[in-house]
Every structure is written in structure tokens, then in C-alpha cells.
PQR file of N, CA, C, O and H, with PARSE charges and radii, in Angstrom:
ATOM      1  N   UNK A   1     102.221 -27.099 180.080 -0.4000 1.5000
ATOM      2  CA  UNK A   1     101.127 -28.052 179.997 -0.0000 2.0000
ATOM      3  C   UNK A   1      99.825 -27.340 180.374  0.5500 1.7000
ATOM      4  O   UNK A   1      99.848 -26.588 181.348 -0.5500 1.4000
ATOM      5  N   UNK A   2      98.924 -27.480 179.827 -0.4000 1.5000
ATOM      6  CA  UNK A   2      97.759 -26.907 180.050 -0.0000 2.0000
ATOM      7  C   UNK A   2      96.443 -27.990 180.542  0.5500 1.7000
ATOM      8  O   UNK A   2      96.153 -29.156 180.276 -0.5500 1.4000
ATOM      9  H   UNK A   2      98.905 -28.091 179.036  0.4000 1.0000
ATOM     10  N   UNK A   3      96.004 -27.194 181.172 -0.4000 1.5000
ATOM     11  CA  UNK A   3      94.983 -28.150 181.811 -0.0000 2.0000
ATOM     12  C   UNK A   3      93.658 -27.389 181.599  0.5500 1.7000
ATOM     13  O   UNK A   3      93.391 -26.242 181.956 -0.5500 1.4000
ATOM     14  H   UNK A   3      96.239 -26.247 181.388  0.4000 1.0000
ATOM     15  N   UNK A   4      92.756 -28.426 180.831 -0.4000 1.5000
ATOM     16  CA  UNK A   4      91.384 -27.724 180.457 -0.0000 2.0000
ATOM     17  C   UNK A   4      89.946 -27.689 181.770  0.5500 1.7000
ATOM     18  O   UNK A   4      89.577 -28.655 182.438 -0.5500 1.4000
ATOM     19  H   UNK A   4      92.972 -29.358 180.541  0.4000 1.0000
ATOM     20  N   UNK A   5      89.518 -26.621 181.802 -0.4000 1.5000
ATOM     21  CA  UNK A   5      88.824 -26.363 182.675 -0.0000 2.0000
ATOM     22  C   UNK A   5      87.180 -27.273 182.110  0.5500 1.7000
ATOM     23  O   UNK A   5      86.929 -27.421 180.914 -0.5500 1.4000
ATOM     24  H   UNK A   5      89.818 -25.836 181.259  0.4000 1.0000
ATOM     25  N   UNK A   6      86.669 -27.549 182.721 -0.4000 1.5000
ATOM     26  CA  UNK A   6      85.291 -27.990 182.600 -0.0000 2.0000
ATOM     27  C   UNK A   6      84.315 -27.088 182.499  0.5500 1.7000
ATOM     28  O   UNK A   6      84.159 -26.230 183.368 -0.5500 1.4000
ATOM     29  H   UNK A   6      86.872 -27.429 183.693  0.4000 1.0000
ATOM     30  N   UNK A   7      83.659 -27.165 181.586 -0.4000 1.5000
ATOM     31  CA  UNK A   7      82.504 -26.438 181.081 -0.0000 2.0000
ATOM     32  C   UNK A   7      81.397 -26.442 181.973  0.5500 1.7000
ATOM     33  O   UNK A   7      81.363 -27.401 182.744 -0.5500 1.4000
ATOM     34  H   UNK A   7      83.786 -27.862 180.881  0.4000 1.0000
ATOM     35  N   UNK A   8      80.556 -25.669 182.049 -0.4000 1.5000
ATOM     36  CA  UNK A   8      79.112 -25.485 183.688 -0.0000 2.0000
ATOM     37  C   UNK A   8      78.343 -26.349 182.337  0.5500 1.7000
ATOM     38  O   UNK A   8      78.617 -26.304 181.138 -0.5500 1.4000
ATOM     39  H   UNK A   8      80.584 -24.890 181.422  0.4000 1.0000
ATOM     40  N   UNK A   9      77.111 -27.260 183.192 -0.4000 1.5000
ATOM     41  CA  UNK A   9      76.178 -27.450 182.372 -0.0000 2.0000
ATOM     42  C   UNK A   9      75.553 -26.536 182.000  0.5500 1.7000
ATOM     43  O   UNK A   9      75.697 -25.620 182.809 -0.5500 1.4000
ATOM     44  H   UNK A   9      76.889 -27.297 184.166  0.4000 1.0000
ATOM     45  N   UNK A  10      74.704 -26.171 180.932 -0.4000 1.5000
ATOM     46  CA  UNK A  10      73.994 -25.147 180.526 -0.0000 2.0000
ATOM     47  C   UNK A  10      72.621 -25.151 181.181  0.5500 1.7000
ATOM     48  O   UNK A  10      71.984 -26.124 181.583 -0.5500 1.4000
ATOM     49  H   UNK A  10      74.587 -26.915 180.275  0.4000 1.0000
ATOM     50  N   UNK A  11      72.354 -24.090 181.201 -0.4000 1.5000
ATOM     51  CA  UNK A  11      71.251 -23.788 182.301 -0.0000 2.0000
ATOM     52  C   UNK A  11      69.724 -24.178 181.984  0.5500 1.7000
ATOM     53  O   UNK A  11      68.879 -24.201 182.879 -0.5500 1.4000
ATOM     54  H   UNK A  11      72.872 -23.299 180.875  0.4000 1.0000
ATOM     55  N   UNK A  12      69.345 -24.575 180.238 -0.4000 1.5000
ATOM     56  CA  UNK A  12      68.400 -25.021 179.647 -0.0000 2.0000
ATOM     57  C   UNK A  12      67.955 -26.660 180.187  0.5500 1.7000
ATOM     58  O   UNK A  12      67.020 -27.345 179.773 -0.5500 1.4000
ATOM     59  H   UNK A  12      70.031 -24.557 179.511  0.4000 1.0000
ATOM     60  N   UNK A  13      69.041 -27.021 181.316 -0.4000 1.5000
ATOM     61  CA  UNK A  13      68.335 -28.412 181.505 -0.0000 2.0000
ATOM     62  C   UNK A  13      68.047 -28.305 182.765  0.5500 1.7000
ATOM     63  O   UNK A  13      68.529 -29.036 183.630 -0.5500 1.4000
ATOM     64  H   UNK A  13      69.802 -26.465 181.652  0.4000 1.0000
ATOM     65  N   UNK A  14      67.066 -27.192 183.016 -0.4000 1.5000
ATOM     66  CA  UNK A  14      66.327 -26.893 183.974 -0.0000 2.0000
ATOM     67  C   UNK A  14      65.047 -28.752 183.966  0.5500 1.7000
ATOM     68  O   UNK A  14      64.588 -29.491 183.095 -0.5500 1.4000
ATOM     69  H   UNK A  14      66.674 -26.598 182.314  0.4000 1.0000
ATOM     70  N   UNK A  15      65.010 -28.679 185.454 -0.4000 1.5000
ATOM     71  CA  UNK A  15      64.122 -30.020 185.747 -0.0000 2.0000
ATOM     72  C   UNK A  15      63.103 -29.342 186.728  0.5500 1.7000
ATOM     73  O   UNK A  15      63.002 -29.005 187.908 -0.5500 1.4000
ATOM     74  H   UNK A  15      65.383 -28.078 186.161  0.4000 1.0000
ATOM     75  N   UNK A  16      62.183 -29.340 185.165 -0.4000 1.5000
ATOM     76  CA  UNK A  16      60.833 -28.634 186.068 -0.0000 2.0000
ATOM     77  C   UNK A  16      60.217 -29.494 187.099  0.5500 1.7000
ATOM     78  O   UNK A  16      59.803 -28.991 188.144 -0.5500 1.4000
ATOM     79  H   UNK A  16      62.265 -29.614 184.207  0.4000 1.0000
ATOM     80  N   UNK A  17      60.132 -30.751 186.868 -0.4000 1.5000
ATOM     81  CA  UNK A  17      59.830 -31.687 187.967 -0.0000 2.0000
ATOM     82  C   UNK A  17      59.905 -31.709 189.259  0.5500 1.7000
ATOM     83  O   UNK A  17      59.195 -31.599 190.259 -0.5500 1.4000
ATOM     84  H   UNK A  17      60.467 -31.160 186.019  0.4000 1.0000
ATOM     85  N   UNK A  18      61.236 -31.926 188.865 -0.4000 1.5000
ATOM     86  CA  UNK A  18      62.267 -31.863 190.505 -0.0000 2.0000
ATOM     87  C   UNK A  18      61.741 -30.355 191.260  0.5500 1.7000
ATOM     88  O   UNK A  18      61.660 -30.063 192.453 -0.5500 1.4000
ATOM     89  H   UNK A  18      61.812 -32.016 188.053  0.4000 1.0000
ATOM     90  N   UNK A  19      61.437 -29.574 190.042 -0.4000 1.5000
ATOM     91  CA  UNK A  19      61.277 -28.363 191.420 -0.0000 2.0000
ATOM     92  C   UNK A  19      60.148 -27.892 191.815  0.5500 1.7000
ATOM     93  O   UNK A  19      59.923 -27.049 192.683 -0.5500 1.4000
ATOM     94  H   UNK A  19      61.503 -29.811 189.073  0.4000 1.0000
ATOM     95  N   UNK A  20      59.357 -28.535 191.066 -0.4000 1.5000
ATOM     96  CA  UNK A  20      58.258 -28.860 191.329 -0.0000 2.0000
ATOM     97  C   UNK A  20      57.804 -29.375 192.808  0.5500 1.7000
ATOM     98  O   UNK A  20      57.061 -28.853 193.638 -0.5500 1.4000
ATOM     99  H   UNK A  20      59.540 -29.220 190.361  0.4000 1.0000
ATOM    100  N   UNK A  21      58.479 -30.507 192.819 -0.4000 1.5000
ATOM    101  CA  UNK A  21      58.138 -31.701 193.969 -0.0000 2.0000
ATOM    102  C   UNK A  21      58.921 -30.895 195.113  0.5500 1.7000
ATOM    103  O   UNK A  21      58.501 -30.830 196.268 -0.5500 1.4000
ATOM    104  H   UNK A  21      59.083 -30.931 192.144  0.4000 1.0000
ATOM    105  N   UNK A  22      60.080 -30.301 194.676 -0.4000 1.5000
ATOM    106  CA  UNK A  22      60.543 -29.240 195.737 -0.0000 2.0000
ATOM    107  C   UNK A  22      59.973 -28.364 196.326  0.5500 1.7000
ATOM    108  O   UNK A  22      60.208 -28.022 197.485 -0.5500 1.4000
ATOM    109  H   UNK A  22      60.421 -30.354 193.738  0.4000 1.0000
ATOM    110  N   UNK A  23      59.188 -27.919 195.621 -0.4000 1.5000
ATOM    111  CA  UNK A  23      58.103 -26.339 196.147 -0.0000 2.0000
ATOM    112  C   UNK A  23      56.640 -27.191 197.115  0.5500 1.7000
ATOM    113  O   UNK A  23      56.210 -26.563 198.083 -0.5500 1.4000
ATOM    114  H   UNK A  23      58.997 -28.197 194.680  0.4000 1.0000
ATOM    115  N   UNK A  24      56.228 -28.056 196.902 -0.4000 1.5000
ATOM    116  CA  UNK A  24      55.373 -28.759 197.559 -0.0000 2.0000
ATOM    117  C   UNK A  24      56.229 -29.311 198.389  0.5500 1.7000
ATOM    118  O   UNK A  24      55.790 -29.060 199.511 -0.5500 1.4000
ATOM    119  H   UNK A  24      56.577 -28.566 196.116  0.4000 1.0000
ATOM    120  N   UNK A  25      57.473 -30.090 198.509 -0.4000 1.5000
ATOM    121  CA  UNK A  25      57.906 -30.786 199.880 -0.0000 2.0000
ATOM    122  C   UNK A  25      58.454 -29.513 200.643  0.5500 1.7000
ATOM    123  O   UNK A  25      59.157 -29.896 201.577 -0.5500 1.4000
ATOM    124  H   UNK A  25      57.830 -30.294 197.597  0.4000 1.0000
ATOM    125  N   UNK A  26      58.403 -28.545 200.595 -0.4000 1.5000
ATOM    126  CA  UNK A  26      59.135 -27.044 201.163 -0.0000 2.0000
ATOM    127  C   UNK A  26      57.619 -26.443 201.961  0.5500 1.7000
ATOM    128  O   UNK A  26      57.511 -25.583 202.835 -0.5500 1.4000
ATOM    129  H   UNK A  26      57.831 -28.233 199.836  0.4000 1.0000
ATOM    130  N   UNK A  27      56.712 -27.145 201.380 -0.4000 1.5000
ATOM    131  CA  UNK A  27      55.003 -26.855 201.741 -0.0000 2.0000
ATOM    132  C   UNK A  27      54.647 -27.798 202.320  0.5500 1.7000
ATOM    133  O   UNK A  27      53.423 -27.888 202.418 -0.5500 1.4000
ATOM    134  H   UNK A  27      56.799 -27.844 200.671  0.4000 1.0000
ATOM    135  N   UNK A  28      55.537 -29.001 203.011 -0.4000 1.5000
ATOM    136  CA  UNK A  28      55.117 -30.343 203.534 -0.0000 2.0000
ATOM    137  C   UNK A  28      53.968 -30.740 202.672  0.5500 1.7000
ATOM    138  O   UNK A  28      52.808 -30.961 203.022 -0.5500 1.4000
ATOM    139  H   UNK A  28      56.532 -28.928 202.932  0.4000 1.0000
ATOM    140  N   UNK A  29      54.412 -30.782 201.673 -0.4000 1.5000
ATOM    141  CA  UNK A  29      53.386 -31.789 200.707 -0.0000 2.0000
ATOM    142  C   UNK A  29      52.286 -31.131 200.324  0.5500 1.7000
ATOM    143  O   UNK A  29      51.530 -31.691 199.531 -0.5500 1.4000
ATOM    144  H   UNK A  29      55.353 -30.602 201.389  0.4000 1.0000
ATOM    145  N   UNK A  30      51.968 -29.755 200.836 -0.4000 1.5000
ATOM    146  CA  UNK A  30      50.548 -29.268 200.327 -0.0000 2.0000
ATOM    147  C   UNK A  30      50.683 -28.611 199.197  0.5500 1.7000
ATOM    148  O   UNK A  30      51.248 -27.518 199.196 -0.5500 1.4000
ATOM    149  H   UNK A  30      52.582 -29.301 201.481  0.4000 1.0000
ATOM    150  N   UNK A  31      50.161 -29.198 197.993 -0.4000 1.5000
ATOM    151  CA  UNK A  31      50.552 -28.569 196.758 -0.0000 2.0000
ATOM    152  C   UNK A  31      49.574 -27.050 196.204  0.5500 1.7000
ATOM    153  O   UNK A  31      49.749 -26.390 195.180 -0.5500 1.4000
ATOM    154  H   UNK A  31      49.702 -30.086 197.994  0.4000 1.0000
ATOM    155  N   UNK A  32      48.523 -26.843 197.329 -0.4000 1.5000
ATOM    156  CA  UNK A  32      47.906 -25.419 197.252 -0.0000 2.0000
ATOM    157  C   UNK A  32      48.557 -24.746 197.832  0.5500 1.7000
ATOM    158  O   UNK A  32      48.866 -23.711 197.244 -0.5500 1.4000
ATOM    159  H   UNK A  32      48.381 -27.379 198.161  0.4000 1.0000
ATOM    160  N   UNK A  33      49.162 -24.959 199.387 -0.4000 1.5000
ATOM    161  CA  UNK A  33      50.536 -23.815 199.539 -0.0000 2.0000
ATOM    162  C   UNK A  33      51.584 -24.150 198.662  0.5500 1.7000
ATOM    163  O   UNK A  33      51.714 -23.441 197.664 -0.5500 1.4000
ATOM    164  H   UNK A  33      48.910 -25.800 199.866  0.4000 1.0000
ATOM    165  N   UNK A  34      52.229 -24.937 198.809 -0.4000 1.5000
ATOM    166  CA  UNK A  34      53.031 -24.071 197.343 -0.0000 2.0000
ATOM    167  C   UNK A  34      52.805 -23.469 196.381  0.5500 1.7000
ATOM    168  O   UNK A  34      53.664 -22.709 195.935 -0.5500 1.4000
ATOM    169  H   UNK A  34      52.123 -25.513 199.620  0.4000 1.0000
ATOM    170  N   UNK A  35      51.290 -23.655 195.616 -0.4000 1.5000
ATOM    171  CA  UNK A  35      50.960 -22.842 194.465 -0.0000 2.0000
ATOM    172  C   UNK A  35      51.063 -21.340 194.983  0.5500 1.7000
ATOM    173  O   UNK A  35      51.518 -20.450 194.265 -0.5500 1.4000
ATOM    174  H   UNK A  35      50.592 -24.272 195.979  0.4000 1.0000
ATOM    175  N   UNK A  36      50.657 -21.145 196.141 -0.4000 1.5000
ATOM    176  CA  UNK A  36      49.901 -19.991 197.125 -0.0000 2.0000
ATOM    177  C   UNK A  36      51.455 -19.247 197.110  0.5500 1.7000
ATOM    178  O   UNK A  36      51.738 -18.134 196.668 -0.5500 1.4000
ATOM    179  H   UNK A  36      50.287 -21.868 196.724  0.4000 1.0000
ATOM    180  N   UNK A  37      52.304 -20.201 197.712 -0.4000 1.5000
ATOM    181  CA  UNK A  37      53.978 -19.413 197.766 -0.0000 2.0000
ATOM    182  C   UNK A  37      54.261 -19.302 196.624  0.5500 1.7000
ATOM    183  O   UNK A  37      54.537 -18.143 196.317 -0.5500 1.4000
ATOM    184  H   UNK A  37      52.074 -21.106 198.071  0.4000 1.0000
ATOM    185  N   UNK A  38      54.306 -19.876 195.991 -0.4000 1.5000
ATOM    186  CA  UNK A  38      54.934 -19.748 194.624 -0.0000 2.0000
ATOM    187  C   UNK A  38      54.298 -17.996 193.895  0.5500 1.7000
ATOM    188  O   UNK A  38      55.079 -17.087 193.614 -0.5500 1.4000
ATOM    189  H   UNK A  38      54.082 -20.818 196.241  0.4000 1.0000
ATOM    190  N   UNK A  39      53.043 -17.919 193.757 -0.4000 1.5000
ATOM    191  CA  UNK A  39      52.478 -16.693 193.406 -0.0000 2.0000
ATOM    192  C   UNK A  39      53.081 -15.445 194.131  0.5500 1.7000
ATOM    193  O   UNK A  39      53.422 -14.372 193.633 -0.5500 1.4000
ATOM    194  H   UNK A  39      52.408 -18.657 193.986  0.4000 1.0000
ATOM    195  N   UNK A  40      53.134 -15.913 195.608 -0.4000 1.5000
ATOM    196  CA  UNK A  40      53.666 -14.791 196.574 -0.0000 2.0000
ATOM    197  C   UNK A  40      55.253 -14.223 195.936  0.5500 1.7000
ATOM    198  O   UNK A  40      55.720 -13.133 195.604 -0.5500 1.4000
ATOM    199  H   UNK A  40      52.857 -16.785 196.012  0.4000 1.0000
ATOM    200  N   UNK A  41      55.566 -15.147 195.973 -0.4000 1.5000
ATOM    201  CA  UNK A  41      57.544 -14.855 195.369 -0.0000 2.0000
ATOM    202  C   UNK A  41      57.310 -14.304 193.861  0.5500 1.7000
ATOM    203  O   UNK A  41      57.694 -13.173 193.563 -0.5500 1.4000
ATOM    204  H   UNK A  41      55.186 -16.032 196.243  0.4000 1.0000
ATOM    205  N   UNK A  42      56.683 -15.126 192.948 -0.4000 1.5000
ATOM    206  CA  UNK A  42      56.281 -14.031 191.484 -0.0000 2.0000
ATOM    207  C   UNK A  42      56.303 -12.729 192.381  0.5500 1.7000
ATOM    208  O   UNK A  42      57.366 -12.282 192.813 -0.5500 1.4000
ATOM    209  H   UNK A  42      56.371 -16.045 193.190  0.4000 1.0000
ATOM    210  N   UNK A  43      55.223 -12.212 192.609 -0.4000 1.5000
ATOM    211  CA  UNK A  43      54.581 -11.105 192.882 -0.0000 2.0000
ATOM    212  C   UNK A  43      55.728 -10.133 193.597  0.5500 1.7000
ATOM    213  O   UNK A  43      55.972  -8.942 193.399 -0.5500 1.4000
ATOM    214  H   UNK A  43      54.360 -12.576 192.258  0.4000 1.0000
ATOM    215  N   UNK A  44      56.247 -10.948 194.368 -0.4000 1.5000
ATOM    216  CA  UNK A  44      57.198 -10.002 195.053 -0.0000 2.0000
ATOM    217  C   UNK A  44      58.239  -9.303 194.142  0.5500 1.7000
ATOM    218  O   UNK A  44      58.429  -8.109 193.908 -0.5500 1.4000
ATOM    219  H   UNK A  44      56.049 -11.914 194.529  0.4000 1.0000
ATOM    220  N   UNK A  45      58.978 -10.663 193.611 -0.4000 1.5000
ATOM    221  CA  UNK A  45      59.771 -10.404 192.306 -0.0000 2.0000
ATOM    222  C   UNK A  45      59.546  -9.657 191.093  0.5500 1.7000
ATOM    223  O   UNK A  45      60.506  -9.069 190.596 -0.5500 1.4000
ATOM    224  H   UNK A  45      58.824 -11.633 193.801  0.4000 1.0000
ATOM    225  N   UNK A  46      58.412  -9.598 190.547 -0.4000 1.5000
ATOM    226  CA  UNK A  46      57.725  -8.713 189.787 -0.0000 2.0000
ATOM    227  C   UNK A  46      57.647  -7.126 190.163  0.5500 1.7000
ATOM    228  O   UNK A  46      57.749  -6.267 189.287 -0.5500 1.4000
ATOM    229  H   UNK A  46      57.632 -10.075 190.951  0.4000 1.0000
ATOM    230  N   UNK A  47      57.432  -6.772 191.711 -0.4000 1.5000
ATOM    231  CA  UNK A  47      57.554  -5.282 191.958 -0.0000 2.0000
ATOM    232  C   UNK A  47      58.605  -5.406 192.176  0.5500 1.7000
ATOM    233  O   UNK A  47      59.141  -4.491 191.549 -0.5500 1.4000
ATOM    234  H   UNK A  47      57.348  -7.469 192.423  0.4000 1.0000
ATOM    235  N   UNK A  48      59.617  -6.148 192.855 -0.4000 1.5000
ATOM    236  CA  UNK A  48      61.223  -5.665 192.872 -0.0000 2.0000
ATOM    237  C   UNK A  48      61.744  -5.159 191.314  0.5500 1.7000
ATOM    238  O   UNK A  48      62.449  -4.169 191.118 -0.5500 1.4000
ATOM    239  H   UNK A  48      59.182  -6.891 193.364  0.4000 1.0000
ATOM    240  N   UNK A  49      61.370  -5.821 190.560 -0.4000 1.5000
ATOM    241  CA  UNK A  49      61.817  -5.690 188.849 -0.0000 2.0000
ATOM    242  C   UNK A  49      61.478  -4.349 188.431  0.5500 1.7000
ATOM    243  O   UNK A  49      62.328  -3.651 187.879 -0.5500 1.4000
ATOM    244  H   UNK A  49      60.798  -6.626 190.720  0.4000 1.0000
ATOM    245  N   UNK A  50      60.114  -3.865 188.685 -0.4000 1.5000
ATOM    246  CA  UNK A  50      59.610  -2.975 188.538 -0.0000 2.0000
ATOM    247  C   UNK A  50      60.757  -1.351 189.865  0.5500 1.7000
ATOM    248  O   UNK A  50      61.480  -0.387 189.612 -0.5500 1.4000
ATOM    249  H   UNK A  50      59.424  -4.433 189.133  0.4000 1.0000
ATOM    250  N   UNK A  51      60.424  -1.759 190.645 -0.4000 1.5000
ATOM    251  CA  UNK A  51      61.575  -0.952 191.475 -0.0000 2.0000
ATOM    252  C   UNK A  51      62.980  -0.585 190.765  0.5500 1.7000
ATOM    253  O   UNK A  51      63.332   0.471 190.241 -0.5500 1.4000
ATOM    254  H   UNK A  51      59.837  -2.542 190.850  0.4000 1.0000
ATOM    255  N   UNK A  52      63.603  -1.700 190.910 -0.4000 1.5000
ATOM    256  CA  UNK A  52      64.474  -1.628 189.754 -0.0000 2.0000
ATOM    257  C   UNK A  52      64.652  -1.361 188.545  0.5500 1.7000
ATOM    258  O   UNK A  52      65.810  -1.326 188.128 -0.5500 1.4000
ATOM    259  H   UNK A  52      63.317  -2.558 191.336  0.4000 1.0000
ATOM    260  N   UNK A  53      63.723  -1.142 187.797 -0.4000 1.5000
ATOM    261  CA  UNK A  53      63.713  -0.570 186.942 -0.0000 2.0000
ATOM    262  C   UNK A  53      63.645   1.096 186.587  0.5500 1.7000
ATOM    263  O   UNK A  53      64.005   1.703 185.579 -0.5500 1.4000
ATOM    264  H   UNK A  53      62.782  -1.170 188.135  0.4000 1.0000
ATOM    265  N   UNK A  54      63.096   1.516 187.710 -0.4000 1.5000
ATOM    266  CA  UNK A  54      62.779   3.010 187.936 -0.0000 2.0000
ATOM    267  C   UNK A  54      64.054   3.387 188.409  0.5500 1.7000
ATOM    268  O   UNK A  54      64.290   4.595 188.422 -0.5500 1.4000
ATOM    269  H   UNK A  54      62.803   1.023 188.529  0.4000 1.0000
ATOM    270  N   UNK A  55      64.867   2.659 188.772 -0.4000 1.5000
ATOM    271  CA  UNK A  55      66.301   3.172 189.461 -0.0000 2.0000
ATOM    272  C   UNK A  55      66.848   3.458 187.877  0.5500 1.7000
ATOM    273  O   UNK A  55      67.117   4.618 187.562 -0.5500 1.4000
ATOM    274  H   UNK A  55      64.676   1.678 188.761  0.4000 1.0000
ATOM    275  N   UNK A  56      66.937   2.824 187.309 -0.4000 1.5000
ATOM    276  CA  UNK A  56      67.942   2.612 185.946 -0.0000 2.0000
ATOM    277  C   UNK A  56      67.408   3.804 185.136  0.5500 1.7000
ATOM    278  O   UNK A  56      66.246   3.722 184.738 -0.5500 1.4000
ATOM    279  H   UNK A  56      66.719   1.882 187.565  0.4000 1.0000
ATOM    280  N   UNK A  57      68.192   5.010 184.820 -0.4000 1.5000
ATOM    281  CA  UNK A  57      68.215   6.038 183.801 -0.0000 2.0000
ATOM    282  C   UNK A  57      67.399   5.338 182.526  0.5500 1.7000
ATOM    283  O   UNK A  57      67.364   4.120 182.355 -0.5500 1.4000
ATOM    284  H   UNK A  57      69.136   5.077 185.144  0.4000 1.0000
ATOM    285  N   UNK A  58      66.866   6.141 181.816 -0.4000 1.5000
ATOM    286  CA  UNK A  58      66.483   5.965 180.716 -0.0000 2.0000
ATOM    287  C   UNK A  58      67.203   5.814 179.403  0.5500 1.7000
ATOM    288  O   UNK A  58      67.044   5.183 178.358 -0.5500 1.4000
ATOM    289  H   UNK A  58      66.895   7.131 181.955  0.4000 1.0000
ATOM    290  N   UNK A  59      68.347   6.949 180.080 -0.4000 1.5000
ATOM    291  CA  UNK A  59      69.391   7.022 178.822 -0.0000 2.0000
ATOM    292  C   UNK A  59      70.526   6.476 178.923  0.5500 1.7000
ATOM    293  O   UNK A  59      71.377   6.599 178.042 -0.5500 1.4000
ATOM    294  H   UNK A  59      68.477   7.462 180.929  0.4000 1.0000
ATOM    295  N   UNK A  60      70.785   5.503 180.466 -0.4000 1.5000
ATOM    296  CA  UNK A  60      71.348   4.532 180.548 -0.0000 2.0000
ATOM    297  C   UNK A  60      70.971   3.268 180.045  0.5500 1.7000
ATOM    298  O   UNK A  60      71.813   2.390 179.859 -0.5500 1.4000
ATOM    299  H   UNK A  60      70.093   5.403 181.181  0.4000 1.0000
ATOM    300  N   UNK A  61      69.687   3.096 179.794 -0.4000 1.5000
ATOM    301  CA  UNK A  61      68.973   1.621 179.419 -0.0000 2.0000
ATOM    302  C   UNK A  61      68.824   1.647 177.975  0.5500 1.7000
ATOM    303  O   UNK A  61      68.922   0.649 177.262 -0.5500 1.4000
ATOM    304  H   UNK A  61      69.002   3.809 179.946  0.4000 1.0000
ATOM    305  N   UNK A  62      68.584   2.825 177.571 -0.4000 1.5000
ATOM    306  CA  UNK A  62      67.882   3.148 176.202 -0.0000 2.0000
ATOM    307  C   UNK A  62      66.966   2.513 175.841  0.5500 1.7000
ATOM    308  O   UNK A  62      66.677   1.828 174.860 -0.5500 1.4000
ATOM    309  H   UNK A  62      68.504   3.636 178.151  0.4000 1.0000
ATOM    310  N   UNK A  63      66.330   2.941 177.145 -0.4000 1.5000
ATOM    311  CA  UNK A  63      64.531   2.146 177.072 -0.0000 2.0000
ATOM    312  C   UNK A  63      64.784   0.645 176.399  0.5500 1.7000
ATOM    313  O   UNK A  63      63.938   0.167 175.643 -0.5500 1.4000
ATOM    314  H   UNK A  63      66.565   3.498 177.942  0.4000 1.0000
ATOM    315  N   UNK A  64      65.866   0.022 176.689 -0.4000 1.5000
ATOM    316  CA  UNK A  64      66.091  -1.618 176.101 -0.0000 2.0000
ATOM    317  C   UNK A  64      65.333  -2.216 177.118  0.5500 1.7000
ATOM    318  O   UNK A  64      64.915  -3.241 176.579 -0.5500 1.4000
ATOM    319  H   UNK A  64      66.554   0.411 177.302  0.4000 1.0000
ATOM    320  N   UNK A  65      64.878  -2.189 178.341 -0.4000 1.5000
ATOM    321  CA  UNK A  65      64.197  -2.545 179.404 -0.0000 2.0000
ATOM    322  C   UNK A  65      62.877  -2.533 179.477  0.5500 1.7000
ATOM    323  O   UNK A  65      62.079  -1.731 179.963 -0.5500 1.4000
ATOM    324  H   UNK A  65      65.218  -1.356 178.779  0.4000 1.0000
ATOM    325  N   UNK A  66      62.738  -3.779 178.791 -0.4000 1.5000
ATOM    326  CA  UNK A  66      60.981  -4.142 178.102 -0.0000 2.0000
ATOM    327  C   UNK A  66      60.996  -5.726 179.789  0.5500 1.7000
ATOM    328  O   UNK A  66      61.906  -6.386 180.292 -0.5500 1.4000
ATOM    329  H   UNK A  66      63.386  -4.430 178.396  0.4000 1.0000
ATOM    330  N   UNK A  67      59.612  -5.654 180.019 -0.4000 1.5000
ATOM    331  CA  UNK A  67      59.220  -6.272 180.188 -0.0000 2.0000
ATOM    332  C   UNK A  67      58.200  -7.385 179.531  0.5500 1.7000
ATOM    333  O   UNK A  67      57.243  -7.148 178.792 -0.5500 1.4000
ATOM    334  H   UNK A  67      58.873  -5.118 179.610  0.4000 1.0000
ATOM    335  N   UNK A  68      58.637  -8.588 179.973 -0.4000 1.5000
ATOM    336  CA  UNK A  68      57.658  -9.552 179.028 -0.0000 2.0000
ATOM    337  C   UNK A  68      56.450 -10.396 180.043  0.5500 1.7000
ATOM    338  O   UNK A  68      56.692 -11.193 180.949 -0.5500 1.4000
ATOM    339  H   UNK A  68      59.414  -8.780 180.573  0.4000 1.0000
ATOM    340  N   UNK A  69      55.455 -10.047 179.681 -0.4000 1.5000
ATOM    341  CA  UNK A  69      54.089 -10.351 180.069 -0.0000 2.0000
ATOM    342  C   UNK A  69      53.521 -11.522 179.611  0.5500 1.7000
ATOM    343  O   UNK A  69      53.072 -11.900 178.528 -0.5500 1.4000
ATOM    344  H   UNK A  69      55.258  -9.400 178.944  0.4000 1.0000
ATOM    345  N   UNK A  70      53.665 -12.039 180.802 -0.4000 1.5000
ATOM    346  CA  UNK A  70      52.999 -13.667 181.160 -0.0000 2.0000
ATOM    347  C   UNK A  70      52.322 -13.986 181.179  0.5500 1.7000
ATOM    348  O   UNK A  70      51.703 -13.140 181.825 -0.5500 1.4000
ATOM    349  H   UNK A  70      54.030 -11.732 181.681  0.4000 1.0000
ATOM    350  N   UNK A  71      51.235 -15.192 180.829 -0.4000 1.5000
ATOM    351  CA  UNK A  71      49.767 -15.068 180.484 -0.0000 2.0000
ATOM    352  C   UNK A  71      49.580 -15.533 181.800  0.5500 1.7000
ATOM    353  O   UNK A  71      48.443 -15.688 182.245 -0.5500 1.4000
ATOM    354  H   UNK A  71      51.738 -15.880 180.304  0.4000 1.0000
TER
END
């Protein structure tokens, strides 16, 4: 007898809302610190990517390791 496993929701029903209201209640409601954190964590994340990327061989990646630039 087989028993079917349940599928994960797919990750496209991201709720920008909700995390929205999350990043400001994580800021007790101040929605300029959260903008303020929010930039900080980009930024951080952005040179970690960049770090990481300099680790990874060239001819291991085959230069497939494009970054995409955010307006």
C-alpha cells in the first residue's frame, strides 16, 4: 500500500504584505526603520554574494554566475 506524500506549497505565493507588516512590527511599527533595516540586510547580503562568489573557481562556475541588477 502506498501512501502519497504531500506536495510543499510552491514558493511563488510569497505574501508581500504579510512581510511587509512583519518588517515594520520587528521595527515596533516604525516603517522608516524597517525601510533603514531592510537596506542594511540587502547590503549585507549583496557583499556576502559577492564574497562568495570570488570563492567559486571560474572554471567551476563557467562564468554561469551573473549577477542581476536591481533598479
Amino acid at each position: 500500500m502506498e501512501t502519497e506524500i504531500a506536495e510543499p506549497e510552491p514558493k511563488d505565493t510569497f505574501d508581500l504584505e504579510a512581510a511587509a507588516a512583519e518588517a515594520i512590527a520587528a521595527c515596533d511599527g516604525d516603517p522608516v526603520a524597517a525601510a533603514k533595516s531592510l537596506i542594511v540586510a540587502y547590503n549585507f547580503l549583496s557583499d556576502e554574494v559577492e564574497r562568495l562568489k570570488a570563492m567559486v573557481s571560474t572554471g567551476y562556475s563557467r562564468g554561469a554566475l551573473q549577477m542581476r541588477h536591481l533598479p
